[in-house]
C-alpha positions as CSV (number, residue, x, y, z in Angstrom):
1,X,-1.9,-16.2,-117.9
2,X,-1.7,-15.8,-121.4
3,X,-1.2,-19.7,-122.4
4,X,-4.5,-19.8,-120.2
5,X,-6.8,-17.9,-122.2
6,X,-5.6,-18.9,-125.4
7,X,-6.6,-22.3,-123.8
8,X,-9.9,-21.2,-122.4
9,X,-10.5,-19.4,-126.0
10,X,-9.6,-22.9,-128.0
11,X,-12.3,-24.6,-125.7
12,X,-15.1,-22.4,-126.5
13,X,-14.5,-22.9,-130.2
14,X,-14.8,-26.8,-129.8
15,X,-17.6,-26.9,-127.1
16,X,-20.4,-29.4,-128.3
17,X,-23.7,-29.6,-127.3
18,X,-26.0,-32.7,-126.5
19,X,-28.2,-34.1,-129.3
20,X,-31.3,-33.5,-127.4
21,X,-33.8,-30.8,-128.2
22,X,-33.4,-27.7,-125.8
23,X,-36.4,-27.4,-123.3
24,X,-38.2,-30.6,-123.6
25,X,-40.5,-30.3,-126.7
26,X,-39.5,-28.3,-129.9
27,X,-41.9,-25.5,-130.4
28,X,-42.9,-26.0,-134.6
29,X,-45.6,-27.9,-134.9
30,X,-45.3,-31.7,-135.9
31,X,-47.6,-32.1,-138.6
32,X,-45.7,-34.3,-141.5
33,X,-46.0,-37.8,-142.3
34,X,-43.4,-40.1,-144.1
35,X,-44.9,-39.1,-147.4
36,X,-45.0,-35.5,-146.8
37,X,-41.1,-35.8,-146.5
38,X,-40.4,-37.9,-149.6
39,X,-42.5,-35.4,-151.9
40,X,-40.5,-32.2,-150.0
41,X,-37.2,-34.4,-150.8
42,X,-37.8,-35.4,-154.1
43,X,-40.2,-31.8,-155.2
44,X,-36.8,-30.0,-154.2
45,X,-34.1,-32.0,-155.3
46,X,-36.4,-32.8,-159.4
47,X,-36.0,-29.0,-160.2
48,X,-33.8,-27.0,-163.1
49,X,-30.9,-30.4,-162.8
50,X,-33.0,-32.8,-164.7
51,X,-34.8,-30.0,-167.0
52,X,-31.5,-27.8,-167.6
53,X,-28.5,-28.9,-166.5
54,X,-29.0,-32.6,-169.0
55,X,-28.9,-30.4,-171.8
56,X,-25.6,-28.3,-171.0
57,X,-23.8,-31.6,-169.9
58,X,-24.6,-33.7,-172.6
59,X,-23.9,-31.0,-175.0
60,X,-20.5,-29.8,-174.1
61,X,-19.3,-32.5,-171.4
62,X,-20.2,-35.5,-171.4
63,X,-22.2,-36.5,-174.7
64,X,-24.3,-40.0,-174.1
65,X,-22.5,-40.6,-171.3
66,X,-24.4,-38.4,-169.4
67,X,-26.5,-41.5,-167.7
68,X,-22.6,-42.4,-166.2
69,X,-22.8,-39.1,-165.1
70,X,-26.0,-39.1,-163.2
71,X,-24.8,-42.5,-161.6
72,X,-21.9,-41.0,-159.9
73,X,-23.6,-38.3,-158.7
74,X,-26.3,-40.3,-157.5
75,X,-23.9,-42.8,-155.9
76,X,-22.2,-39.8,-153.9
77,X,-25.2,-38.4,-152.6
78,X,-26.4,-41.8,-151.6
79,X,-23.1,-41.9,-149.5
80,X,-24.1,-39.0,-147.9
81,X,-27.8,-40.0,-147.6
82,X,-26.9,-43.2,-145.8
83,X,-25.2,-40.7,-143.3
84,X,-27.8,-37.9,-142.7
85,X,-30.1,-41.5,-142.4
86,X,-28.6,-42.5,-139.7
87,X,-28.1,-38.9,-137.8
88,X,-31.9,-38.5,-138.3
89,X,-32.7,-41.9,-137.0
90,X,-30.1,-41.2,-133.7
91,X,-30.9,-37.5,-133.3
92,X,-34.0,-35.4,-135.3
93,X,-33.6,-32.2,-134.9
94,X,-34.3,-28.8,-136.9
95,X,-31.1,-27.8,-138.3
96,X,-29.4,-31.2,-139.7
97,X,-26.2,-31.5,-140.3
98,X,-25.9,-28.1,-138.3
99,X,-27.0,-30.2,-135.2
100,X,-25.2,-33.3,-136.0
101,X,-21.8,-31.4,-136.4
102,X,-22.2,-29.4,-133.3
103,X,-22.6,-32.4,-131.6
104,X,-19.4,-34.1,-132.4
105,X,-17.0,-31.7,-134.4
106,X,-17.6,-28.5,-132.2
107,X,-19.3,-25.0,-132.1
108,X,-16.9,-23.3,-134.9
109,X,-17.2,-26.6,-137.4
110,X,-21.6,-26.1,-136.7
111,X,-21.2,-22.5,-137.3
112,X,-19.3,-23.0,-140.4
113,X,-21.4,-26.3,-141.7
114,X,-24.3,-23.5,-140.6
115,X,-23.0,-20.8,-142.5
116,X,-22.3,-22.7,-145.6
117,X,-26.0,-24.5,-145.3
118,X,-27.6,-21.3,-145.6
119,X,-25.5,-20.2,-149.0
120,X,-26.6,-23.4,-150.3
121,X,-30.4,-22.6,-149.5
122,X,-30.1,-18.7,-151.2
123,X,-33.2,-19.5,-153.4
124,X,-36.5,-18.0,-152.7
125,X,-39.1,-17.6,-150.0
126,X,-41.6,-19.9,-148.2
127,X,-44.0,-18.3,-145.6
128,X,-46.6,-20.8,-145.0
129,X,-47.1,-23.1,-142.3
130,X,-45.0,-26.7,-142.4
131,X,-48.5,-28.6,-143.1
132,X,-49.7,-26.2,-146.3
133,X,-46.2,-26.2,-147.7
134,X,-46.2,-29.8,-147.9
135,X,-49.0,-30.1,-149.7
136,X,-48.2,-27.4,-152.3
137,X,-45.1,-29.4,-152.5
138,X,-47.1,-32.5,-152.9
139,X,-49.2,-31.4,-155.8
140,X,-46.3,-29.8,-158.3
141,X,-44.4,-33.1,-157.6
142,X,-46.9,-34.9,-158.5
143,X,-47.5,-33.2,-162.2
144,X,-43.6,-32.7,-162.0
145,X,-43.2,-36.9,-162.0
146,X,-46.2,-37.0,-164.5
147,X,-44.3,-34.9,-167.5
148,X,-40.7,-36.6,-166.4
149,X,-42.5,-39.8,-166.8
150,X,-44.2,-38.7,-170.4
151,X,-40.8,-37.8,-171.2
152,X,-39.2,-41.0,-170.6
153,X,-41.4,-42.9,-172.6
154,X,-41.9,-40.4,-175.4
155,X,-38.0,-40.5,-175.8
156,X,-38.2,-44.6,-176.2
157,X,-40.6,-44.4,-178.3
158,X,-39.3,-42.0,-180.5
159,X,-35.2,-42.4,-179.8
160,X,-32.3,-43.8,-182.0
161,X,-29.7,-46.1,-180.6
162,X,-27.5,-44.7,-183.2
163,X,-27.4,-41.4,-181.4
164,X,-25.5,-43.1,-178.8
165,X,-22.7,-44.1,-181.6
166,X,-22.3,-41.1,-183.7
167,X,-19.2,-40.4,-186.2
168,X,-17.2,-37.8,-187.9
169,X,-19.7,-38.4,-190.9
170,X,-22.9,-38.1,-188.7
171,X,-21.4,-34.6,-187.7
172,X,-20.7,-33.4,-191.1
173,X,-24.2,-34.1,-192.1
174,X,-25.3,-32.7,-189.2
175,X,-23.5,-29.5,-189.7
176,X,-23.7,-29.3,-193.9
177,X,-27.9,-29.8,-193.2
178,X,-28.4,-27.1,-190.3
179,X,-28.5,-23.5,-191.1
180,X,-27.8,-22.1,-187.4
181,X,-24.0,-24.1,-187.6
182,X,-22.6,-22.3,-184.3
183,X,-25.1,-23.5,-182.2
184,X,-23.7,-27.1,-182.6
185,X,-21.5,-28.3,-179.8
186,X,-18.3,-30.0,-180.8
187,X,-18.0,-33.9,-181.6
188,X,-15.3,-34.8,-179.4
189,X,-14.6,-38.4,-180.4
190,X,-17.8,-39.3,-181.1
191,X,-19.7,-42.6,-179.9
192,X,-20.9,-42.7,-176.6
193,X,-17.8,-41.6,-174.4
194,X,-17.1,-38.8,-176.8
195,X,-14.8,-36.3,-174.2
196,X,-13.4,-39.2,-172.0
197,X,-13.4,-40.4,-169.0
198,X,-12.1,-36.9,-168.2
199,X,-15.4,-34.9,-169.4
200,X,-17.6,-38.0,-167.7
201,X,-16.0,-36.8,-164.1
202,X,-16.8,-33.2,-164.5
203,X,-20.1,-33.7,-165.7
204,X,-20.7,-35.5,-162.2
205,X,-19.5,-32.4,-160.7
206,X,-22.2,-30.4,-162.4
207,X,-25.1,-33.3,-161.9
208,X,-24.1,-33.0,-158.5
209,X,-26.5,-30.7,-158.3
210,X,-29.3,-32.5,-159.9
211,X,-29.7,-34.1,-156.6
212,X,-29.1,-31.2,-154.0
213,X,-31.9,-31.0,-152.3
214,X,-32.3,-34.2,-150.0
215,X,-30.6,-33.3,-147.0
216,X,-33.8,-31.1,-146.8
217,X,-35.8,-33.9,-144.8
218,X,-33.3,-34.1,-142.2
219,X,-34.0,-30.4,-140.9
220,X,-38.0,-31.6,-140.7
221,X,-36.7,-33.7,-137.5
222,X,-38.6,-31.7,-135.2
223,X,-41.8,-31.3,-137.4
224,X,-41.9,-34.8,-138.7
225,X,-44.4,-37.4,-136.8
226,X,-42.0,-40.7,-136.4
227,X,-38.9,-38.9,-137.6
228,X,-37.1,-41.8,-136.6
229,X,-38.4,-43.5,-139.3
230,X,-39.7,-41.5,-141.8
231,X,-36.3,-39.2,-142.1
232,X,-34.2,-42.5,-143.0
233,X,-37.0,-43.7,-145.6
234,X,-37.8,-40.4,-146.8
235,X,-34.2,-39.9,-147.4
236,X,-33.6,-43.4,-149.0
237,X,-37.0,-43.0,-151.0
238,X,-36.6,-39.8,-152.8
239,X,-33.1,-40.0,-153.8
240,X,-34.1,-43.2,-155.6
241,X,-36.9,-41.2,-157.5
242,X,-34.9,-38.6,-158.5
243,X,-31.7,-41.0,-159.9
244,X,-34.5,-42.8,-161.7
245,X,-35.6,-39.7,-162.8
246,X,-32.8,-38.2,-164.0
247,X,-31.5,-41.2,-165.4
248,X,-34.3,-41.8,-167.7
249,X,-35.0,-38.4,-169.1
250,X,-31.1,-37.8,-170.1
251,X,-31.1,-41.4,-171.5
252,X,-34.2,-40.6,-173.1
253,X,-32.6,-36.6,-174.0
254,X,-29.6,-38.0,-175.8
255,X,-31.6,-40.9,-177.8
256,X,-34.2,-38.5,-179.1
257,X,-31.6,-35.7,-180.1
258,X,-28.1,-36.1,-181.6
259,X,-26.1,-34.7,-178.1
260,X,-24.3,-31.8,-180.2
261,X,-27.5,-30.9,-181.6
262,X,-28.8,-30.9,-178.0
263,X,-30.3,-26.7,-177.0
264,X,-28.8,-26.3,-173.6
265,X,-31.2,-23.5,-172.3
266,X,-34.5,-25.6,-173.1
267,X,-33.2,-29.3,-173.9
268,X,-36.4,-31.2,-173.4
269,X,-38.7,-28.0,-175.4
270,X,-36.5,-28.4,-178.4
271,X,-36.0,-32.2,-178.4
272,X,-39.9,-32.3,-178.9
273,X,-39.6,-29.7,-181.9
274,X,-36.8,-32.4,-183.3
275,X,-39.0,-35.4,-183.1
276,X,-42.0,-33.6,-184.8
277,X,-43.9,-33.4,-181.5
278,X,-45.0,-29.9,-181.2
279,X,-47.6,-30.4,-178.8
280,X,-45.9,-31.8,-176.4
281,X,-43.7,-28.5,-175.6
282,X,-46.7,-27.4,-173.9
283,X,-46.6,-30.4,-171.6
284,X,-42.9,-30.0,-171.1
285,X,-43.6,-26.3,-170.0
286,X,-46.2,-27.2,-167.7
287,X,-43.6,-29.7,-166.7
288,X,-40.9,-27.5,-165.9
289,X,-42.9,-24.6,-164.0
290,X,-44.3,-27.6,-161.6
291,X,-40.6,-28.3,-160.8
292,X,-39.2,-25.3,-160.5
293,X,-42.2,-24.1,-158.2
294,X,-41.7,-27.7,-156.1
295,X,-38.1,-26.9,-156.4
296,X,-38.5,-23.5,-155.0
297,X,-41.0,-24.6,-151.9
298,X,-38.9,-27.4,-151.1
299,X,-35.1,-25.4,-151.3
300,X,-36.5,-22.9,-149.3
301,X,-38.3,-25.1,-146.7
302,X,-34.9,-26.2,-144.6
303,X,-33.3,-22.3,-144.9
304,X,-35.6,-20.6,-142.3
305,X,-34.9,-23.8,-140.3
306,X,-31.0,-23.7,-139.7
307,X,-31.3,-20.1,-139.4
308,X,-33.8,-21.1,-136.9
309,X,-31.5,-23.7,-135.4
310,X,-28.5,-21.8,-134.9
311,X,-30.3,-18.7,-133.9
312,X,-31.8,-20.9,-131.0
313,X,-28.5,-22.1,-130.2
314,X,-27.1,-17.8,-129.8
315,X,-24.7,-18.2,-132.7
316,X,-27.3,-15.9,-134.7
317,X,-28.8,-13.5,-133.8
318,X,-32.0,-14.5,-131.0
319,X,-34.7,-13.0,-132.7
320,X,-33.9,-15.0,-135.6
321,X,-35.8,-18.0,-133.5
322,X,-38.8,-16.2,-132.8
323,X,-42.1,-18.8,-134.1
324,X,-45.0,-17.4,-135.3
325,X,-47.9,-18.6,-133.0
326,X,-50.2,-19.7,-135.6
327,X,-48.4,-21.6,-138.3
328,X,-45.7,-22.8,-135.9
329,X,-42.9,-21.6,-138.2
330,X,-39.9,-19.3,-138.0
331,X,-41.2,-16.6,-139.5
332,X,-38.4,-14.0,-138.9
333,X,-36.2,-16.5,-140.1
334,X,-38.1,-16.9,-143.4
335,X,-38.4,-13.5,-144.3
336,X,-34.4,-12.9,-143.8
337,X,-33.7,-15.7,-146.2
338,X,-35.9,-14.1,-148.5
339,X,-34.6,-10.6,-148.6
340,X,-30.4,-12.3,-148.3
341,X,-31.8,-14.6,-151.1
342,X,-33.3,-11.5,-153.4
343,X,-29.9,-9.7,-152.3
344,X,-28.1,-12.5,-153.2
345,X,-30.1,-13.3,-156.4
346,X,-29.0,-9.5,-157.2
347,X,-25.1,-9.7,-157.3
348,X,-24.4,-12.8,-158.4
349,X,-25.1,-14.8,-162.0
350,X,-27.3,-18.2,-161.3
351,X,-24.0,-20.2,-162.6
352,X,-21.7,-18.5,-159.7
353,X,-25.0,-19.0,-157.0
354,X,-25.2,-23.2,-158.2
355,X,-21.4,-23.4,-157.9
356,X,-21.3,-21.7,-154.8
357,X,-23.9,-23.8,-153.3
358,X,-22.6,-27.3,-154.7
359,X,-19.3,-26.0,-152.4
360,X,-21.5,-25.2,-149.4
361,X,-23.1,-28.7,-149.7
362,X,-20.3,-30.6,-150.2
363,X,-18.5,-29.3,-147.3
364,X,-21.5,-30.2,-145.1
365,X,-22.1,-33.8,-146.8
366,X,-18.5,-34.3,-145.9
367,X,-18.8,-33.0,-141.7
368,X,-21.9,-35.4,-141.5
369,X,-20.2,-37.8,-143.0
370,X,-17.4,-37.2,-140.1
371,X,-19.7,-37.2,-137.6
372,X,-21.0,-39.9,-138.4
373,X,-17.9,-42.2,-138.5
374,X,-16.6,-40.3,-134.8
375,X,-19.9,-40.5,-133.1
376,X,-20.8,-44.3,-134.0
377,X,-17.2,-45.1,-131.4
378,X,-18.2,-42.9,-128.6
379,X,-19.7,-44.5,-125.5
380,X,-23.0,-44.0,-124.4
381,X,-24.5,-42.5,-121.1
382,X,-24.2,-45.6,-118.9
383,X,-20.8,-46.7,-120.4
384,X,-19.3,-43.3,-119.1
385,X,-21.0,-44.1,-115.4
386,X,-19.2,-47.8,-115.9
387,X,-15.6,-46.0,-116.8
388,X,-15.8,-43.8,-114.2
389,X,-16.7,-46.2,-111.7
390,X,-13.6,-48.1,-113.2
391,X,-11.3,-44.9,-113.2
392,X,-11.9,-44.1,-109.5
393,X,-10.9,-48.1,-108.8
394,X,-7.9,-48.0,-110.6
395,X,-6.4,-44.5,-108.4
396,X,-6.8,-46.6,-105.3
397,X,-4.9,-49.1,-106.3
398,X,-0.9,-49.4,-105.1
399,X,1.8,-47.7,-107.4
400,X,3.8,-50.6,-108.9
401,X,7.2,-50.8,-107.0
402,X,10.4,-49.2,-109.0
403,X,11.7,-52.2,-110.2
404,X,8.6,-53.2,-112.5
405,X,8.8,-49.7,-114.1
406,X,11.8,-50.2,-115.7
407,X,10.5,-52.4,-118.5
408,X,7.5,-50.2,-119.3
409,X,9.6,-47.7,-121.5
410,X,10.6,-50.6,-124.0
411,X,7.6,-52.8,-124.2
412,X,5.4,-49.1,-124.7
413,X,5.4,-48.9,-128.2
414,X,4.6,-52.0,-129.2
415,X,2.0,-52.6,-126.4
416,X,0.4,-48.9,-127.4
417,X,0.2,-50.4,-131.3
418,X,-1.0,-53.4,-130.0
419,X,-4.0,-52.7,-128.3
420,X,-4.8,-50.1,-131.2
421,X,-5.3,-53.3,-133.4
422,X,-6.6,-55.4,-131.2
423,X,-8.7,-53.2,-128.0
424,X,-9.4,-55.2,-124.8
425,X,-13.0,-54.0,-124.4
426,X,-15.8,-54.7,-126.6
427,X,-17.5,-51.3,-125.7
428,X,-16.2,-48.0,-126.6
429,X,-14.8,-45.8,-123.8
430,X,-13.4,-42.8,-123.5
431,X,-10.4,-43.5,-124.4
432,X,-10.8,-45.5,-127.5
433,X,-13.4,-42.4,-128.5
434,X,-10.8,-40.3,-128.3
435,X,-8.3,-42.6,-130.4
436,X,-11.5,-42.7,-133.4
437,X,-11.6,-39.0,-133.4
438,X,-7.7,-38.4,-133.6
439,X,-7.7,-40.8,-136.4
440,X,-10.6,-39.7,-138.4
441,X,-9.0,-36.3,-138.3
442,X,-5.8,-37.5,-139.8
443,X,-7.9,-39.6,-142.2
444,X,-9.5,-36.3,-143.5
445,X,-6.3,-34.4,-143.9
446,X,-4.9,-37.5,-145.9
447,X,-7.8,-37.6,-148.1
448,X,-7.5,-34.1,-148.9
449,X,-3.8,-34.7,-150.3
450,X,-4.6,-37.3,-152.0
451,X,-7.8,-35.6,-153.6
452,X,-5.4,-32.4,-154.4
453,X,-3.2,-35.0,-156.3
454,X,-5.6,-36.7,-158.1
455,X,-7.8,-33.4,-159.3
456,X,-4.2,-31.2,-160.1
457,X,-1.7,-33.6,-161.4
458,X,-3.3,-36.8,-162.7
459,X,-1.4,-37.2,-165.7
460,X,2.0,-36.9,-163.4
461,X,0.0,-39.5,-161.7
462,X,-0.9,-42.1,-164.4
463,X,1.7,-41.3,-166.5
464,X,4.2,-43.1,-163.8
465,X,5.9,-39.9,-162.6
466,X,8.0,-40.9,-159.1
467,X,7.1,-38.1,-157.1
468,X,3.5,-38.5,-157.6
469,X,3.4,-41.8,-157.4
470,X,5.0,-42.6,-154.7
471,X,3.6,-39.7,-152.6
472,X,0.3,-41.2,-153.7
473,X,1.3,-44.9,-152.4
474,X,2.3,-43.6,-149.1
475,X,-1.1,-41.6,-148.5
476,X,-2.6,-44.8,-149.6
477,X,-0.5,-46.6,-146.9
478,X,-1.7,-44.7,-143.8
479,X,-5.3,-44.4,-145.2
480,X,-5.4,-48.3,-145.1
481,X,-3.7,-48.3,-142.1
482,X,-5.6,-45.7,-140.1
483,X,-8.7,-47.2,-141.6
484,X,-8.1,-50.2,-140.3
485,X,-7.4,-49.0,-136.4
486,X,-10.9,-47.4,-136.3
487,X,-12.2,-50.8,-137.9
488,X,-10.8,-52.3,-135.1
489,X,-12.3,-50.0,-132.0
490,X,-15.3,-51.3,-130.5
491,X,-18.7,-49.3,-131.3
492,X,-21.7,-48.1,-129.7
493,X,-24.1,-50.7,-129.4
494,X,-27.5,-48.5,-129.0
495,X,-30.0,-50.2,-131.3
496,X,-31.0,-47.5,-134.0
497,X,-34.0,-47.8,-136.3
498,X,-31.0,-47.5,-139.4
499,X,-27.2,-47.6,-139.2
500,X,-24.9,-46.7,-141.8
501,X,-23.6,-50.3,-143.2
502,X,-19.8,-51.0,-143.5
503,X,-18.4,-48.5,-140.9
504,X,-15.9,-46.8,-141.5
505,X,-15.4,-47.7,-144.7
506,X,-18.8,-46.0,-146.5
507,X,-18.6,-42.5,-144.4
508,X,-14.8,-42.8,-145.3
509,X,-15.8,-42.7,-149.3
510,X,-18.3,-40.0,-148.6
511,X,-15.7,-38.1,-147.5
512,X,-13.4,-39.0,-150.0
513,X,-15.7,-38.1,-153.5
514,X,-17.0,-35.0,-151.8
515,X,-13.4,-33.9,-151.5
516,X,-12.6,-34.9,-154.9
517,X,-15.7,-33.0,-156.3
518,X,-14.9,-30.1,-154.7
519,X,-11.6,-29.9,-156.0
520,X,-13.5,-29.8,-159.6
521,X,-14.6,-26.2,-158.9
522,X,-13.3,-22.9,-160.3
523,X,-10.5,-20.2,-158.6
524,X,-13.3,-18.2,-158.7
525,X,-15.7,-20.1,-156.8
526,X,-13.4,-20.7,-154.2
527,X,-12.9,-16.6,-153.9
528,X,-16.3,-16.0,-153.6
529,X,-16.8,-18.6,-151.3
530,X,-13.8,-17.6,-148.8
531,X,-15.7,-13.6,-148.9
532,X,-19.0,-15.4,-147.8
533,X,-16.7,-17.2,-144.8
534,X,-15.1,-13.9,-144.0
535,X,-18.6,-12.3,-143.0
536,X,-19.8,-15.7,-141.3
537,X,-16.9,-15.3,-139.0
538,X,-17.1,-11.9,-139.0
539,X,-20.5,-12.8,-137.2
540,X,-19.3,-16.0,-135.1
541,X,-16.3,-14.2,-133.0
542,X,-18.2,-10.9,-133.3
543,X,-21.4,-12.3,-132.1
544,X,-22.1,-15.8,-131.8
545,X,-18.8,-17.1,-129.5
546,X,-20.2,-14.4,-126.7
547,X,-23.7,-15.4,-126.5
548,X,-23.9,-18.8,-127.1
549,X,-26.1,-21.1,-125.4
550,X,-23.2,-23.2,-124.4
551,X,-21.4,-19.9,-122.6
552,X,-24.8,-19.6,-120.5
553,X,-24.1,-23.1,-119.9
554,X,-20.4,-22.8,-118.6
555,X,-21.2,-20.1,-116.2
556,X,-23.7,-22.3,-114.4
557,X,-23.0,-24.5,-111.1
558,X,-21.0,-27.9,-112.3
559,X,-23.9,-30.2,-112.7
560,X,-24.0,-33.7,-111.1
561,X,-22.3,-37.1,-112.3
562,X,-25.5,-37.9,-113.1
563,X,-26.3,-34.8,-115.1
564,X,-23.0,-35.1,-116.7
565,X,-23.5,-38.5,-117.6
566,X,-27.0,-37.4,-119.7
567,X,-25.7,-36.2,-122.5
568,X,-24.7,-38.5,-125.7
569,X,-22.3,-36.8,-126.9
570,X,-18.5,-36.7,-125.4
571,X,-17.0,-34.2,-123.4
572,X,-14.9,-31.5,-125.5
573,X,-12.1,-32.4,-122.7
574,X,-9.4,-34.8,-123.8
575,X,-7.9,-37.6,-121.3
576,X,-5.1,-35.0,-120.3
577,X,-7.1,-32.6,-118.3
578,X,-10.2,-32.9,-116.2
């Protein structure tokens, strides 16, 4: 009786939910265009990174080689993009990767990705309709892009290669000819690495956050026009703006200004004081309200909508998902974010709020990624009616005499590895679903020992050290190997509008440097996070396990084969029980 419940407990936590909207047509009003969703993506993602955080990480981290820095950044979040690109082409929905991991994870990973989503959205408040918001968004993105872009040049014009290949001397001029000698930031090396290839990695971890802000489109599914297309192109579109962005300006930053000379609470202010340019700090002002105020309307534009989603969904509270009948918009959602942001905004520094939020975003990037890489193997509405069909056959059929049995047990193994590697179907089924999913979870806990390796000991690591080493070729050795069984299962054909390329290999690395980032973080922001996960569960098996759409579900009549069948998403059971 026990072992029952604790069974019928572990099912509710792992119950999905179909990638359809609920009730036939969303209720928010679909009012934005492919535009509209490029200028929400790139108005919230160009905000304090590029005007701020180039300053700090040139200064103290990474020195020139704060362009490297952006690039890896940008390259991670383009893994991730390529992921939310495809889950908005194959399901756009209000709630984004909320939505996409309820739909192949389970309801406690949602309520977690969920919980974490709305951490990283703590930022400020957005009342207006989806329509108005947009073009607010529009017009401070626009003079936003305008200053960045008088930036750039400005810093071409008026840069110095040599500041890209300073010396010991440079510094001791620097230092004997300034009368304010503490605010200098130290030399390192010099030249354009000048803290290694050490200082270059954590920078990314900071400029990470430079290009938060994205995954924003992807919770406009249900207010976008041809979200289809215009959440993949958005998505593509504006994270290409903002590397280009945030490339030039830090190229342009540390070519303009000697980077230990760099002022790390107004960079781009002071650099035009160091050039002679006086003037132009007024620009740059003007520059830097825009953003932050495109910044702010564009952060706080997908916040009311997961709390929207999940409220929907009875894992929040319900009247969380009540729409205001005018404006279309959750407008009891919105003003909770705005007073848990103010509260928020109260007790904790803005440092401990960006690290906490890079955490919460990582962790979400990474369970799209996931999903993405599980749900690409599972078969599709008809191929379950085909299995099925198939199944029931194969009952009817004689049981092999006794005789034949006895050579199953030694030819198991190898025929089990066997057709692993090499499938006999060139659709996905159930089963080889099911083999993807077991996989992809070992994958993960593989890549998280390796990533704990790499971020703790890497000088055990390089330095030859046996242990390390060969713990670290072993991990390798099942990653390649497990890789390349999921390479090997057949996958969905649906035709999609975009598909991530090079499956599973791309979601795989997503995974991977999202791991490896998140490693980078404090003791401290991992406490603070763990207390905000105590009160989300705290809510989830106080709350949100008992009045869960999916409960109301469960109580109902068993629906038909047919009604089964209509869901794209597979069944929480596994092959052992019906």
């Amino acid at each position: 009786m026990l072992c029952q419940r604790v069974c019928q407990f572990g099912q509710k936590l792992v119950r999905r939910r179909p990638l359809e909207t609920r009730g036939g047509e969303s209720c928010l009003a679909r009012c934005l265009s492919t535009m509209d969703l490029v200028a929400l993506g790139v108005g919230s993602t160009l905000g304090a990174g590029v005007y701020i955080l180039a300053g700090a990480v040139a200064k103290d981290k990474a020195g020139p080689a704060i362009v490297i820095c952006f690039l890896v950044a940008a390259l991670t979040c383009v893994l991730s993009g390529l992921c939310y690109a495809e889950f908005g082409a194959r399901a756009p929905g209000s709630g984004s990767s909320y939505l996409y991991s309820y739909a192949t994870v389970g309801q406690l990973c949602a309520f977690i990705t969920g919980w974490t989503l709305i951490l990283s959205y703590v930022i400020g408040l957005l009342v207006l309709g989806a329509s108005e918001s947009a073009l607010v968004t529009k017009i401070f993105t626009d003079m936003n892009l305008l200053v960045l872009s008088f930036v750039f040049l400005s810093g071409f014009i008026k840069g110095d290669a040599r500041h890209w290949q300073l010396t010991q001397q440079d510094y001791e001029l620097a230092k004997s000819g300034s009368n304010d000698t503490y605010s200098l930031g130290p030399l390192g090396s010099g030249g354009f690495v000048p803290f290694g290839f050490d200082g270059v990695l954590r920078g990314a971890a900071t400029c990470f956050y430079a290009f938060v802000g994205f995954d924003c489109i992807a919770t406009a599914g249900e207010e976008a026009h041809h979200p289809q297309c215009s959440i993949p192109l958005g998505i593509v579109i504006s994270l290409f703006v903002c590397f280009v962005a945030c490339f030039g300006v830090s190229a342009a930053l540390t070519l303009t200004v000697p980077y230990y000379q760099i002022h790390p609470d107004s960079p781009l202010p002071q650099a035009s004081l160091y050039i002679g340019w006086t003037p132009a700090r007024r620009v740059v002002a003007a520059g830097t309200l825009c953003a932050l105020s495109s910044s702010l309307l564009g952060a706080m534009f997908p916040m009311p909508r997961v709390i929207y989603a999940m409220a929907e969904d009875g894992l929040l509270f319900r009247g969380l998902a009540w729409v205001h009948v005018r404006t279309r918009t959750p407008i009891i959602a919105t003003i909770v974010s705005g007073t848990l942001a103010a509260f928020m905004a109260l007790l904790f520094e803005l440092s401990d709020l960006v690290d906490l939020m890079s955490i919460g975003t990582l962790l979400a990037y990474s369970l799209v990624a996931f999903s993405v890489l599980v749900l690409r193997y599972q078969p599709g509405q008809d191929l379950r009616k085909n299995e099925k069909t198939e199944v029931e056959i194969t009952e009817v059929k004689p049981e092999p005499e006794a005789s034949s049995l006895a050579s199953v047990p030694e030819a198991g193994n190898s025929k089990t590895l066997k057709s692993l590697c090499n499938p006999i179907n060139t659709i996905p089924t159930q089963k080889y679903g099911h083999t993807v999913y077991g996989c992809a979870l070992l994958l993960v806990l593989l890549l998280t020992i390796l990533c704990l390796i790499l971020a703790q000991w890497p000088s055990h690591l390089f330095s030859g050290d046996p242990l390390c080493t060969t713990s670290a070729g072993l991990l390798l050795l099942l990653i390649f190997g497990t890789t390349f069984i999921i390479w090997r299962q057949p996958q969905n054909p649906t035709p999609l509008n975009f598909k991530v390329p090079a499956l599973p290999v791309l979601p795989l690395m997503s995974i991977f440097v999202n791991m490896y980032l998140m490693m980078q973080m404090t003791p401290r922001t991992w406490a603070q996070f763990g207390i905000w996960m105590v009160i989300g569960f705290a809510i989830y098996f106080g709350y949100g396990i008992w009045h869960s759409v999916e409960t109301t579900n469960d109580q109902q009549p068993p629906a038909s084969s047919s009604q089964t069948a209509d869901k794209n998403v597979p069944s929480a059971e596994f092959p052992h029980g019906k």
